[in-house]
VEXDOMAR-15176 format. One line per 5 residues: number of its first residue (from 1); for each residue z, y, x of N, C-alpha, C, CB. Coordinates in steps of 0.02 Angstrom, whole numbers, plus 50000, padded with zeros to 5 digits. Glycine has a CB too. Layout:
! residues N
NUM> Z,Y,X,Z,Y,X,Z,Y,X,Z,Y,X ~ ...
//
This chain:
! residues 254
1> 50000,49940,50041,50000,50000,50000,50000,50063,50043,50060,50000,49953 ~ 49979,50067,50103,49952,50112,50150,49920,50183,50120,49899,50072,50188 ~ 49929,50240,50118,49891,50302,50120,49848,50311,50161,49922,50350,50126 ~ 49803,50306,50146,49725,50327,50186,49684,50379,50162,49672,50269,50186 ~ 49675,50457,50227,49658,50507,50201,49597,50502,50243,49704,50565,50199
6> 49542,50519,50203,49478,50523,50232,49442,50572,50222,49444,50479,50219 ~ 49392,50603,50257,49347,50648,50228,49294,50644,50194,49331,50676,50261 ~ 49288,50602,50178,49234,50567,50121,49229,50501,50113,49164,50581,50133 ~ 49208,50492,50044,49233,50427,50019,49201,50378,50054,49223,50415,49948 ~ 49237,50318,50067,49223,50275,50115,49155,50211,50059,49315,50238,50149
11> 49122,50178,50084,49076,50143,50066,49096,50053,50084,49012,50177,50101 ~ 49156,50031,50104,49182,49981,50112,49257,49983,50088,49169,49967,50175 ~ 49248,49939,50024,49303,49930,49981,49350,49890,50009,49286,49904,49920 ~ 49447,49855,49984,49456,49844,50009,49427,49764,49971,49505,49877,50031 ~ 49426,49721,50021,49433,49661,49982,49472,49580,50001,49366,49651,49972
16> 49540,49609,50009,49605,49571,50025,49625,49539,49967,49663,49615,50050 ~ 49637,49474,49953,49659,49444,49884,49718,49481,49867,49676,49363,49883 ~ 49764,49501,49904,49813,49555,49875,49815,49604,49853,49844,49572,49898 ~ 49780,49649,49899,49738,49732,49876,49696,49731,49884,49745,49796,49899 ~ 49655,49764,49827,49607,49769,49811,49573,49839,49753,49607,49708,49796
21> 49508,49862,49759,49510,49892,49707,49483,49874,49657,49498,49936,49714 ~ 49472,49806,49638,49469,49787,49593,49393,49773,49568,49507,49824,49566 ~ 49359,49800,49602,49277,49821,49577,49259,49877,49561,49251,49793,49523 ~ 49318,49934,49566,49298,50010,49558,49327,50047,49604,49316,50040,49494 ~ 49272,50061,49650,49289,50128,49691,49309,50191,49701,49266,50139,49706
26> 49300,50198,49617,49315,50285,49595,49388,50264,49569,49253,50330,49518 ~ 49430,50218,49529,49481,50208,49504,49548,50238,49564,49474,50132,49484 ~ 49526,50243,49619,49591,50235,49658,49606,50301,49690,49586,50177,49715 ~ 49546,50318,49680,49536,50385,49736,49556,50463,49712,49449,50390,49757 ~ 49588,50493,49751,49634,50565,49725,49603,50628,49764,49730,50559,49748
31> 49552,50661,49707,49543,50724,49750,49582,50771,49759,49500,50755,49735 ~ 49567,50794,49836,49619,50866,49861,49569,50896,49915,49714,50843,49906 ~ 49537,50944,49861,49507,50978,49899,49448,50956,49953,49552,51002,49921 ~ 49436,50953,50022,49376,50916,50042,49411,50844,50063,49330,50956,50107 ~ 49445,50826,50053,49470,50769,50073,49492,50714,50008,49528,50791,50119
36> 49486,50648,50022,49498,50593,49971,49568,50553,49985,49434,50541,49974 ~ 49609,50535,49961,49655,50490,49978,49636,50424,49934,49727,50520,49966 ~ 49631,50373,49962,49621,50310,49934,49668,50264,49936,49572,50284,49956 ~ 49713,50226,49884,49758,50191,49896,49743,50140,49867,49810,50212,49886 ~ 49771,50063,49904,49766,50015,49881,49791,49970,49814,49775,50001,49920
41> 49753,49927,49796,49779,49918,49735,49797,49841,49698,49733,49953,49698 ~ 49845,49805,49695,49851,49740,49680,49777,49716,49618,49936,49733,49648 ~ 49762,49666,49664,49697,49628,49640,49719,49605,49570,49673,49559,49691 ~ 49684,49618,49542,49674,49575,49453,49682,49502,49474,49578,49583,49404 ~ 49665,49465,49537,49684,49366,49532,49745,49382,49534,49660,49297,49602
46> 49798,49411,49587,49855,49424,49591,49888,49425,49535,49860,49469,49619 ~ 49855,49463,49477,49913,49487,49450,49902,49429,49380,49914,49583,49437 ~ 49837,49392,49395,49822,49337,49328,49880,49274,49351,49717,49299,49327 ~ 49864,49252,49435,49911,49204,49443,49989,49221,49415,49909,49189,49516 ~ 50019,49261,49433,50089,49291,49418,50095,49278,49325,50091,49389,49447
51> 50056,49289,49288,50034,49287,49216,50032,49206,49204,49954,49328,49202 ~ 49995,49182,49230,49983,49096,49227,50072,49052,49242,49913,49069,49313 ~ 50088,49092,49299,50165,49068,49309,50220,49087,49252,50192,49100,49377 ~ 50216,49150,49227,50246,49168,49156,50236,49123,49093,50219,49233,49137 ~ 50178,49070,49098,50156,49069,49029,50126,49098,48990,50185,49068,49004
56> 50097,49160,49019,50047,49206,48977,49963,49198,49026,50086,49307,48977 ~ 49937,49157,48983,49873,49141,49035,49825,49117,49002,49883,49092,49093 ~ 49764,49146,48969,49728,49177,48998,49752,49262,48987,49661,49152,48975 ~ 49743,49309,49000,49731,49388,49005,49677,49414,48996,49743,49414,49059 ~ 49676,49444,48946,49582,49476,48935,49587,49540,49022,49568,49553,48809
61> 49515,49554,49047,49516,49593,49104,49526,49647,49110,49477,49593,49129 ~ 49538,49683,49042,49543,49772,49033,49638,49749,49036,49496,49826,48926 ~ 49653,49677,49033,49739,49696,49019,49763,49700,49102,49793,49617,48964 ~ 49709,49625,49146,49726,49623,49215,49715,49698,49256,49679,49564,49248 ~ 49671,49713,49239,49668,49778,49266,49734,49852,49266,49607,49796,49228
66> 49751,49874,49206,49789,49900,49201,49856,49878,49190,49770,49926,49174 ~ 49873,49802,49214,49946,49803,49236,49930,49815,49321,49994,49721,49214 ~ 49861,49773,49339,49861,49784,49411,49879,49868,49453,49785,49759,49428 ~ 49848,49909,49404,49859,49993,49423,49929,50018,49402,49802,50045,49381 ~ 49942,49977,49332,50040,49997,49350,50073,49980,49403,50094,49965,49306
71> 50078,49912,49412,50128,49872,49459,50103,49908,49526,50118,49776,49459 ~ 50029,49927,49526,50019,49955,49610,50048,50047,49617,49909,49952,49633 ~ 50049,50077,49569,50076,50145,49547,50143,50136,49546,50052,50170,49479 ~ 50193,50083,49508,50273,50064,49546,50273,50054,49600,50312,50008,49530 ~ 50237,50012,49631,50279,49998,49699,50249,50047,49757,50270,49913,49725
76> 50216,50073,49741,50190,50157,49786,50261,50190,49776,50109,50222,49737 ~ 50289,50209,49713,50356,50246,49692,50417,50235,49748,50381,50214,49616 ~ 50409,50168,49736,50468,50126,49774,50457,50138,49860,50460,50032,49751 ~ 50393,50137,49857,50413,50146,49940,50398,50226,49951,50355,50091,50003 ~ 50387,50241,49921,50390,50336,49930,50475,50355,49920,50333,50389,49848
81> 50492,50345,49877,50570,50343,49873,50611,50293,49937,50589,50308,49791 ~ 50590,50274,49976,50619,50241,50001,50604,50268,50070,50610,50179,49981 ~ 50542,50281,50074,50528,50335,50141,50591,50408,50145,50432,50377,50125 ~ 50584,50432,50069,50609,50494,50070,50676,50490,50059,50579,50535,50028 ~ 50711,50438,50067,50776,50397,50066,50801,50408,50161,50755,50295,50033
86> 50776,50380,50179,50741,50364,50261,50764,50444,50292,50628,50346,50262 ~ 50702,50471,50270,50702,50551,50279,50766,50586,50282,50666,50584,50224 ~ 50810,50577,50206,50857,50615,50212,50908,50599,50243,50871,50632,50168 ~ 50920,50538,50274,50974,50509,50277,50963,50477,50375,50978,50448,50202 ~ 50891,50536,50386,50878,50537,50465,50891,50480,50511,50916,50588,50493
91> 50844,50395,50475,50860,50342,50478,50795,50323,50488,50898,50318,50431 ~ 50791,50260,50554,50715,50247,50549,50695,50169,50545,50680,50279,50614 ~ 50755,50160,50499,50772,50069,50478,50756,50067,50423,50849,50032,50479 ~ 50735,50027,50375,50767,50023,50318,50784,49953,50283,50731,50060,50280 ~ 50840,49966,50266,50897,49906,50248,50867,49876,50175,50990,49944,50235
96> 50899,49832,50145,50887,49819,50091,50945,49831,50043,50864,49761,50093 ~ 51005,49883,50061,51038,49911,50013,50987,49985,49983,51115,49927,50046 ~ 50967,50017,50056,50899,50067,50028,50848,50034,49968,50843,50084,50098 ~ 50840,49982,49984,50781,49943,49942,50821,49935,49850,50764,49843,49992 ~ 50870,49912,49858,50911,49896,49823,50933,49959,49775,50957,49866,49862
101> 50948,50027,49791,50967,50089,49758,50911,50123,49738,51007,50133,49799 ~ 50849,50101,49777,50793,50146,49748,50764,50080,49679,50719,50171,49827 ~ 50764,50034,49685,50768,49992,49628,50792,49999,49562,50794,49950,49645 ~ 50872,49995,49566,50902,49995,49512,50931,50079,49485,50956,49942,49526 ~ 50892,50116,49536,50880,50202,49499,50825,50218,49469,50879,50262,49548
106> 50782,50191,49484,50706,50215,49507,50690,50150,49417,50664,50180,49630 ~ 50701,50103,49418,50666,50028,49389,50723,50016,49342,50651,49954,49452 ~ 50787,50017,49322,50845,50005,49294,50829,49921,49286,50859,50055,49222 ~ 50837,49881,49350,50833,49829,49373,50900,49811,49427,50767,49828,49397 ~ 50884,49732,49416,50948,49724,49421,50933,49711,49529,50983,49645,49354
111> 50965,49709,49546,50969,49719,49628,50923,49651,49650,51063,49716,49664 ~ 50899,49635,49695,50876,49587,49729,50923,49548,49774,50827,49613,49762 ~ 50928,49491,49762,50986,49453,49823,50966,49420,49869,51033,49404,49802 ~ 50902,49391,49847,50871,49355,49911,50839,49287,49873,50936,49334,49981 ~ 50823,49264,49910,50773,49190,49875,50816,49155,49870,50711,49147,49914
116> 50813,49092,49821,50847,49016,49811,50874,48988,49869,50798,48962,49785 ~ 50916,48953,49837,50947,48904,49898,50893,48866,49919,51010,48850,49876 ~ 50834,48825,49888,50813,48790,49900,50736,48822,49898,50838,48742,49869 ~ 50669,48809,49951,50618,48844,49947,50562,48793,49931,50612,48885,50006 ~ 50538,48826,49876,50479,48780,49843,50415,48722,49905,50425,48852,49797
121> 50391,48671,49849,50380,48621,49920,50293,48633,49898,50423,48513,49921 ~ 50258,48643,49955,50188,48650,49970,50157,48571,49917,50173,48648,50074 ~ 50110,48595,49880,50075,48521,49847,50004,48499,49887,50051,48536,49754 ~ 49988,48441,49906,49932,48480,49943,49865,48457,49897,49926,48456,50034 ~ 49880,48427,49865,49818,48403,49822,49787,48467,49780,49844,48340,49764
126> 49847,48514,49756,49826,48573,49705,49850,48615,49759,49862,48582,49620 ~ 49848,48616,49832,49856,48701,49870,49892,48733,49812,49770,48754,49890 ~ 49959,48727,49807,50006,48769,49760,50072,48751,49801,50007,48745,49669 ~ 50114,48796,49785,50194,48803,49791,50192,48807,49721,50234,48869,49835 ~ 50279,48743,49714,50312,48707,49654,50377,48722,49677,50296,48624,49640
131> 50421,48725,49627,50486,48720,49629,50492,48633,49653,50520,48746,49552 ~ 50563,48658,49682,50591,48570,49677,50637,48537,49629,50630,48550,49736 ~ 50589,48485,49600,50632,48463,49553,50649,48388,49553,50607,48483,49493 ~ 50730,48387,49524,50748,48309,49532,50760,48281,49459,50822,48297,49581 ~ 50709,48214,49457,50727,48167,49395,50766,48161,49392,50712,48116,49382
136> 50789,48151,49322,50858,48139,49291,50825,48061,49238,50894,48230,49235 ~ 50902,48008,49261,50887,47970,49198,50913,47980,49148,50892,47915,49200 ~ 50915,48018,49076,50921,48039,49024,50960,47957,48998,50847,48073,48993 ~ 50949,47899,49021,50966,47841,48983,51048,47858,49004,50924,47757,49009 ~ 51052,47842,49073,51105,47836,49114,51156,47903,49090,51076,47835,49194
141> 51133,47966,49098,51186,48022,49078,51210,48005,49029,51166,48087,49068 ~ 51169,48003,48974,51205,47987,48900,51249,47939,48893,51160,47969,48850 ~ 51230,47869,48937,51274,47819,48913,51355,47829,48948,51237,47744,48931 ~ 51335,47867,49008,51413,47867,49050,51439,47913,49024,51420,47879,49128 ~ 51507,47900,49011,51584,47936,48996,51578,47993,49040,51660,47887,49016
146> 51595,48059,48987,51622,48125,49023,51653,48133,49043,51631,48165,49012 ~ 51701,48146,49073,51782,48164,49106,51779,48233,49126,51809,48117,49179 ~ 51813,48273,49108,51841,48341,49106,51904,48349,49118,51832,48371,49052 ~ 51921,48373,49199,51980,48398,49216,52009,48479,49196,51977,48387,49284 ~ 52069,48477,49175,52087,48524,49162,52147,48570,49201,52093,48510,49110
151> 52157,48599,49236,52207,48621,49283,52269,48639,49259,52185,48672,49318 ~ 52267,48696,49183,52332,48711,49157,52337,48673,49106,52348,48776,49140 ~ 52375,48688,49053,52404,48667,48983,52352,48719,48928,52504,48689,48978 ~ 52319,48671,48891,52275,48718,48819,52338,48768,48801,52248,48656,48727 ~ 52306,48820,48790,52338,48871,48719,52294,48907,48687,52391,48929,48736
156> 52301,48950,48638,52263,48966,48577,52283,49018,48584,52269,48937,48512 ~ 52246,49086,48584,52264,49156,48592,52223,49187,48525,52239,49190,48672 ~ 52233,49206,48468,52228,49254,48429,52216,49325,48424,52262,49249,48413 ~ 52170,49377,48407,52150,49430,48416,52136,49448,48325,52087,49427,48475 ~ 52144,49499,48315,52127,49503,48251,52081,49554,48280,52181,49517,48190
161> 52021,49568,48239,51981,49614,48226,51986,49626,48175,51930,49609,48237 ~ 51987,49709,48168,51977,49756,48124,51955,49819,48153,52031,49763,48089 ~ 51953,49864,48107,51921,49923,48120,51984,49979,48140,51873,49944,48052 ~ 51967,50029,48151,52023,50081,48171,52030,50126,48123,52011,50119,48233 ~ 52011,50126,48060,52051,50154,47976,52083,50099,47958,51998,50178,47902
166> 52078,50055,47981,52128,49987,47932,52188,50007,47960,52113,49888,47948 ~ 52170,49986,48041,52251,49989,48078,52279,50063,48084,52250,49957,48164 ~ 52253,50113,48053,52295,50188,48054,52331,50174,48005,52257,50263,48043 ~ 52298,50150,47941,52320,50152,47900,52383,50081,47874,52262,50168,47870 ~ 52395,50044,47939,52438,49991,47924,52510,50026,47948,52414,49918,47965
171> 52473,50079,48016,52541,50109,48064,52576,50160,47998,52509,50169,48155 ~ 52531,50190,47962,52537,50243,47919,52585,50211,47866,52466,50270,47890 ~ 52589,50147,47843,52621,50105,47795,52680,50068,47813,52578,50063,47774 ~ 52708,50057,47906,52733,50036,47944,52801,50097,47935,52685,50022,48005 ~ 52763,50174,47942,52809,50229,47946,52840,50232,47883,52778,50293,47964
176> 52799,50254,47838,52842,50246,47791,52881,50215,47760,52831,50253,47769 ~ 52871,50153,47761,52917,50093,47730,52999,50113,47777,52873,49994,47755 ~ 52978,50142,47848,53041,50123,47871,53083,50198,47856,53038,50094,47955 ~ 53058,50257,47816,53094,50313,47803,53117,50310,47747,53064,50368,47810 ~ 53077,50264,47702,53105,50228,47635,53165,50194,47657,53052,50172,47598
181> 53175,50154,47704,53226,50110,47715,53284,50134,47752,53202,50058,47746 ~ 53290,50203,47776,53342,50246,47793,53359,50289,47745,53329,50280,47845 ~ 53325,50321,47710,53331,50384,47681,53288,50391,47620,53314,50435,47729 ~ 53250,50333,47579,53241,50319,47529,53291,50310,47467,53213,50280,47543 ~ 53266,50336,47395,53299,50320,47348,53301,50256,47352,53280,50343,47295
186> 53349,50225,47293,53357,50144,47289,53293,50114,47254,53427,50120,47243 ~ 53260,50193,47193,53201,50171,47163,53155,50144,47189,53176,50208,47139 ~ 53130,50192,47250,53088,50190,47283,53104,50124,47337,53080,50258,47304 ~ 53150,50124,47369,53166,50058,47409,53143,50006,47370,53243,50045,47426 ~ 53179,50006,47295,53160,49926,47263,53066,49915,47244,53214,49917,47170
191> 53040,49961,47257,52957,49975,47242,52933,49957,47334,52934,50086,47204 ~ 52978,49964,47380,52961,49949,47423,52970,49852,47450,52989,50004,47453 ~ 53018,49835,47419,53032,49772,47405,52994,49737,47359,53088,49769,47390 ~ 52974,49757,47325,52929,49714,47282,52875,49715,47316,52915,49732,47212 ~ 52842,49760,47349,52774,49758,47385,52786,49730,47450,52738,49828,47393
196> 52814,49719,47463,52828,49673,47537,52848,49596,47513,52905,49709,47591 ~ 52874,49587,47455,52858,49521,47435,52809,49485,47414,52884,49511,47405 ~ 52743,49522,47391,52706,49511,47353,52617,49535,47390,52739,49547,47289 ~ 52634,49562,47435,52569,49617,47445,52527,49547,47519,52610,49738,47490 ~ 52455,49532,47487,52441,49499,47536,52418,49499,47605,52419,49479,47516
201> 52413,49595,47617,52392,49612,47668,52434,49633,47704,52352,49645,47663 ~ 52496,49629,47699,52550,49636,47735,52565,49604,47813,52591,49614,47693 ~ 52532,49554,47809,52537,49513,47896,52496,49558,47942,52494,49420,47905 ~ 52456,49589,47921,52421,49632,47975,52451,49646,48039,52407,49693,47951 ~ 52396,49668,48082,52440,49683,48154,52458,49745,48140,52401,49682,48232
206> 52556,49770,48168,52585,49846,48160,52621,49856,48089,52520,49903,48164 ~ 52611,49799,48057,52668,49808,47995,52705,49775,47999,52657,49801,47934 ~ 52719,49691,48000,52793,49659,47980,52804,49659,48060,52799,49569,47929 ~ 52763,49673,48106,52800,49654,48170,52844,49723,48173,52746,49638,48245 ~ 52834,49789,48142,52862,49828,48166,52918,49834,48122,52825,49875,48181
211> 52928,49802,48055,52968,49816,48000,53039,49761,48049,52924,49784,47906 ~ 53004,49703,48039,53057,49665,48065,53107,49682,48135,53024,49608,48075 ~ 53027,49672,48175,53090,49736,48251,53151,49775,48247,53055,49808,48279 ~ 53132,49821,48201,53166,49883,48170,53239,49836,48122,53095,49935,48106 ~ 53202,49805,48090,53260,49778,48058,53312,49729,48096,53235,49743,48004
216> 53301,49700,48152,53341,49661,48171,53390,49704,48238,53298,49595,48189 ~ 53343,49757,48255,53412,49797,48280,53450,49859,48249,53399,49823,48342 ~ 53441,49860,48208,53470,49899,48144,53525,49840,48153,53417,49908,48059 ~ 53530,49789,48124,53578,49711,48105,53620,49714,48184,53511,49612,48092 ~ 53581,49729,48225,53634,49694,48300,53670,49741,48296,53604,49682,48388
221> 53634,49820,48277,53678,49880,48321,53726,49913,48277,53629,49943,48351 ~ 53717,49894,48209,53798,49883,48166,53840,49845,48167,53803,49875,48110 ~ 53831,49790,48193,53893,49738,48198,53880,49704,48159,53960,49753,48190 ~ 53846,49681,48099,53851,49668,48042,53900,49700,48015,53852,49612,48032 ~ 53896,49769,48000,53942,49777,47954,53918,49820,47908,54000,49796,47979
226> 53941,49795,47848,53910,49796,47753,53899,49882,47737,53992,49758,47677 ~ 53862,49917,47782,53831,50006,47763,53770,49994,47714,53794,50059,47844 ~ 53755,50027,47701,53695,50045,47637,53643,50043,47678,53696,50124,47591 ~ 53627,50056,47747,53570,50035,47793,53585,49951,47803,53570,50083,47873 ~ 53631,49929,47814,53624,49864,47824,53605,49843,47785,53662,49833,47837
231> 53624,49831,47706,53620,49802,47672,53547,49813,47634,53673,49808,47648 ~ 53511,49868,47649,53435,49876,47632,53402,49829,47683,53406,49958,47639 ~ 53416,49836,47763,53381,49786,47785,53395,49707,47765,53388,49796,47849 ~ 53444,49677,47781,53454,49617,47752,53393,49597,47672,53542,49624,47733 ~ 53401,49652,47647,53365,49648,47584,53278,49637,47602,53382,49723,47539
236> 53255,49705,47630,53199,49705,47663,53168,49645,47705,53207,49754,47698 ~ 53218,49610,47747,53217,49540,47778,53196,49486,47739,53280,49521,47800 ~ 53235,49472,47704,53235,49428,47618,53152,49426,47601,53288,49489,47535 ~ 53148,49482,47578,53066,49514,47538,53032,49487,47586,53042,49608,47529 ~ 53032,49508,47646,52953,49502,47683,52961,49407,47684,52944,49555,47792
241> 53028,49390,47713,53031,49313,47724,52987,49286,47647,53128,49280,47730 ~ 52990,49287,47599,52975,49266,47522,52917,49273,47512,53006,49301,47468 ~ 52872,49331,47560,52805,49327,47546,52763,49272,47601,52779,49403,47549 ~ 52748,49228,47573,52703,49168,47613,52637,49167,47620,52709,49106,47587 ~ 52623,49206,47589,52532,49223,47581,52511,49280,47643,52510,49269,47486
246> 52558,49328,47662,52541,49354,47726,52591,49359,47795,52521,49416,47709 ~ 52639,49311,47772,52688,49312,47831,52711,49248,47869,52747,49342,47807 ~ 52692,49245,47933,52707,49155,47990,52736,49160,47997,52688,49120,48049 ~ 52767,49115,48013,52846,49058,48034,52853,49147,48109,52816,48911,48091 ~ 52801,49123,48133,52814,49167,48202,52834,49226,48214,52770,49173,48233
251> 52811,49254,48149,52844,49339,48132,52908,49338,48142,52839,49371,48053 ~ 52945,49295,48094,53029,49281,48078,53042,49251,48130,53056,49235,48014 ~ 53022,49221,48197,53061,49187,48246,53044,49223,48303,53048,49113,48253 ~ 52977,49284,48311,52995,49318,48372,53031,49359,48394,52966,49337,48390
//
């Protein structure tokens, strides 16, 4: 992908199975003034084989053509950015982390690491490179026993999903219940007891874990002793225990 500035257009194309211009001489060439710049250009076989290896094969020639002038118009980019990488950074190496940043800025691609462990094996009957591949007997896998080691002990971790108006609005129902349960009428307390016995959305995450919390050191940090806050929690305790439709064993035992 060389820049070649000439003073008039040259009369010998290139014709390298890699670059190439394809069969048009005028396609490549950039006027400036009395001078031509001609740049090279990935051959239409090039870019059919690469297509044949995808699974997309045959390619009508107006398609080989103009991926051949994209892919040769990227990778001009890439090494112009990579020169002017070079340039700024007053370097006359270039690494393949340079290669690598002008890539995944330039292409929003993912980095290059290097080839396979293993490198494809020459065929010689079809002059091709193949992957290497190893038979499997499909009889034999199936019939032999799996064995799966396991290092720790299974457990089951739980996540609830919901949205973030549900759970404002559980914290929002969390608060109040517990200003009802200090400083609430008895009316209102017993309207709060009936809905904690009965209400099925009550297990949510941020309501009975926070009702109960609240309630069980309320219970330690009186002593048990028989105040009108105690005796609303005890009550409140009762209610939520009675509702079974949104409340686990695990609520009441953590």
């Amino acid at each position: 992908m060389k820049e070649i500035v000439t003073p008039q257009q040259s009369n010998h194309p290139l014709t390298n199975h890699f670059a190439t211009n394809n069969g048009n001489p005028t396609a490549n060439n950039v006027a400036n003034g009395n001078n031509q710049r001609r740049y090279a250009v990935l051959s239409t076989e090039w870019i059919s084989t690469i297509g044949e290896e995808l699974g997309m094969h045959p390619l009508p020639d107006s398609v080989l053509k103009r991926l051949a002038e994209d892919a040769s118009y990227r990778l001009r980019e890439v090494l112009h950015k990579c020169a002017t990488r070079l340039k700024h950074s007053k370097r006359k190496k270039l690494t393949s982390t340079d290669v690598n940043a002008v890539i995944t800025n330039l292409c929003d691609a993912d980095p290059v690491l290097g080839t396979s462990d293993q490198m494809p094996i020459y065929h010689n009957e079809a002059k091709v490179f193949v992957p290497q591949e190893n038979f499997i007997d499909l009889t034999n896998k199936s019939l032999n026993p799996t064995n799966f080691s396991q290092s720790s002990s299974p457990f089951i971790q739980e996540t609830e999903i919901c949205d973030v108006k549900l759970v404002e609005a559980r914290h929002s129902y969390a608060k109040k219940a517990l200003k009802t349960l200090f400083n609430g009428s008895q009316k209102t307390f017993q309207v709060l007891l009936n809905d904690c016995a009965s209400n099925p959305h009550l297990g949510g995450e941020g309501v009975v874990d926070t009702l109960i919390s609240t309630a069980r050191s309320t219970v330690i940090s009186n002593n048990a002793q028989y105040t009108r806050v105690t005796t609303r929690t005890c009550q409140l305790i009762i209610a939520i225990a009675c509702n079974s439709e949104a409340v686990y064993p695990y609520h009441l035992y953590s």
